[in-house]
N, C-alpha and C positions, 0 to 999 in steps of 0.2 A: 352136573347142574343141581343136584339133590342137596349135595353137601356148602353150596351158595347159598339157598334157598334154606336151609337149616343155621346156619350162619346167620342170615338177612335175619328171621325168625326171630333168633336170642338177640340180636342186638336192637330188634324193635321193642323186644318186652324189658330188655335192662333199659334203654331210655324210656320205654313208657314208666317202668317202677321208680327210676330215679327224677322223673319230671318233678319239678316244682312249683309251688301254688304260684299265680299270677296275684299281684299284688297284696298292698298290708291286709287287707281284709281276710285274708285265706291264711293266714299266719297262725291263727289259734285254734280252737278246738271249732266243730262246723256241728253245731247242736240244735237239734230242733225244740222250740220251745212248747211248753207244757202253759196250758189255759189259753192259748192264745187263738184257736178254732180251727186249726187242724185237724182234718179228718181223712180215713180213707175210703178207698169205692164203695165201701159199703155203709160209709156214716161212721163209722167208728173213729172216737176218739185216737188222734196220734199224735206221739212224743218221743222224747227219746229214750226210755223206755223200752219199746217196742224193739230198738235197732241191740241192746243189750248185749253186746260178747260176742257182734255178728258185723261184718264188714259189711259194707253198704254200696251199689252200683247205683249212680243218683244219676239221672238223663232230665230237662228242663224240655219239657213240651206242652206240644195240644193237639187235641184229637181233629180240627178243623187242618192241619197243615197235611202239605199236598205230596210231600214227600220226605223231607227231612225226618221227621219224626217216627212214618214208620219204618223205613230204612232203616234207622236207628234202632226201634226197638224189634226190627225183625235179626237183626246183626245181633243181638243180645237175646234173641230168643236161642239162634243157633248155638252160641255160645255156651247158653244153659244147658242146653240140649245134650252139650258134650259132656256138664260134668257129673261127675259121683252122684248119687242122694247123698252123701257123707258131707261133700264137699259144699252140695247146694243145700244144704242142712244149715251150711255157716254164715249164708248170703241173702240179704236184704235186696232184690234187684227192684229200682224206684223211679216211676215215672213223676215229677210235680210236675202241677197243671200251670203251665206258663201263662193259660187263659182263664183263670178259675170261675172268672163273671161267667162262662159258658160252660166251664167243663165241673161241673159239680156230681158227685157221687155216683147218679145214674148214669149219665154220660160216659164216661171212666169207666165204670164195669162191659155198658156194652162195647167200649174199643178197647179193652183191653182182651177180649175175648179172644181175638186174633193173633193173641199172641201168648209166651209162656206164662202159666197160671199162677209160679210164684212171683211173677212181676206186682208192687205195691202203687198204686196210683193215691197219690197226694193232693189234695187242695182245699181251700182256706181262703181266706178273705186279702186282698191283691195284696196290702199291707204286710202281711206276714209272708206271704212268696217271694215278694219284693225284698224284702228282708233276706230270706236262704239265699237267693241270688246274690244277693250282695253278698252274705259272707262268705260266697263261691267264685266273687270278684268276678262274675258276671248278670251284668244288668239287665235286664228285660224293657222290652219297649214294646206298647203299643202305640198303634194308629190305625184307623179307619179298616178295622180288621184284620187288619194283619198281625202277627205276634213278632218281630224281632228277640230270638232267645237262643243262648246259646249251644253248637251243636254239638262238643264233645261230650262226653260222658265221665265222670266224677269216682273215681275208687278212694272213699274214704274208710278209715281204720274204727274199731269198734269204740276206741275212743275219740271220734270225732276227726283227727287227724287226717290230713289230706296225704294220700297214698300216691297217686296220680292222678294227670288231665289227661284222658287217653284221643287221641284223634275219633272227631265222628265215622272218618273214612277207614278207621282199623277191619280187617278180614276177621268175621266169625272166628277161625279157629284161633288166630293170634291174640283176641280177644279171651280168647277159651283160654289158652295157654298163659296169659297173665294174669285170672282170675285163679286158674290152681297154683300158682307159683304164690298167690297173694298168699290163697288159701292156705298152702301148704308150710307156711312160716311158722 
């Protein structure tokens, strides 16, 4: 069974590395823009810059959703959890605030608390989120409080590059395991 189970393993992280961006918009480089009022949990200025010679784990949430989200970001905590300092040295792991009218700077820091501390929480004025999702060829919706946003999570390359769509429902370690395989390139 072990040697199944090691099998399944590699052939979910060669199809997660070789997945392909979902339509034109994901085709070029995926850069966050500079002046445009991006900030992180703490108010600070962010750009691309910041992500510099370091691969990026990008997740589209909000701290009001019921399950999706932390699930998510607790999947990506464990993950972290497993790797290196060397490895997570290289890695931007990034919440954008799919609800930014609500999830502004303080908001963001106290839910991210719950979770790993080099996670980066994102948000900005809905124009400009609106925007990342699109060139992630996933849109966001709302209505009447609810956030419609997408559930996978984003492995892009230190040049913008789209690495993979990884499934929202990937297992912590397989997770782990195609984050040091990125890493280790």
């Amino acid at each position: 069974m072990g040697a199944v189970s090691s099998r399944l393993r590699h052939l979910t992280l060669a199809l997660a590395l070789a997945a392909s961006p979902c339509g034109p918009a994901a085709s070029g480089p995926l850069t966050w823009p500079a002046g445009h009022g991006l900030v992180d949990q703490t108010g600070a200025v962010l750009d691309e810059a910041r992500f510099a010679g370091r691969l990026r784990l990008v997740y589209f949430g909000y701290t009001r959703c019921p399950d999706l989200c932390p699930t998510a970001l607790m999947t990506v905590t464990q993950a972290l959890d497993d790797l290196p300092p060397a490895l997570l040295a290289r890695l931007v792991p990034v919440l954008v605030a799919a609800d930014p009218e609500r999830d502004g700077p303080e908001v963001l820091t106290r839910y991210l608390d719950t979770f790993h501390p080099a996670i980066v929480a994102v948000t900005g004025p809905v124009a400009v989120i609106d925007g990342l999702a699109a060139a992630y060829a996933t849109p966001i919706r709302r209505h009447d409080g609810v956030v419609d946003h997408p559930a996978d999570l984003f492995l892009v390359g230190p040049a913008g590059n789209l690495l993979a769509r990884l499934p929202h429902a990937i297992p912590p370690d397989v997770l782990a395991e195609t984050l040091r395989a990125a890493l280790s390139r």
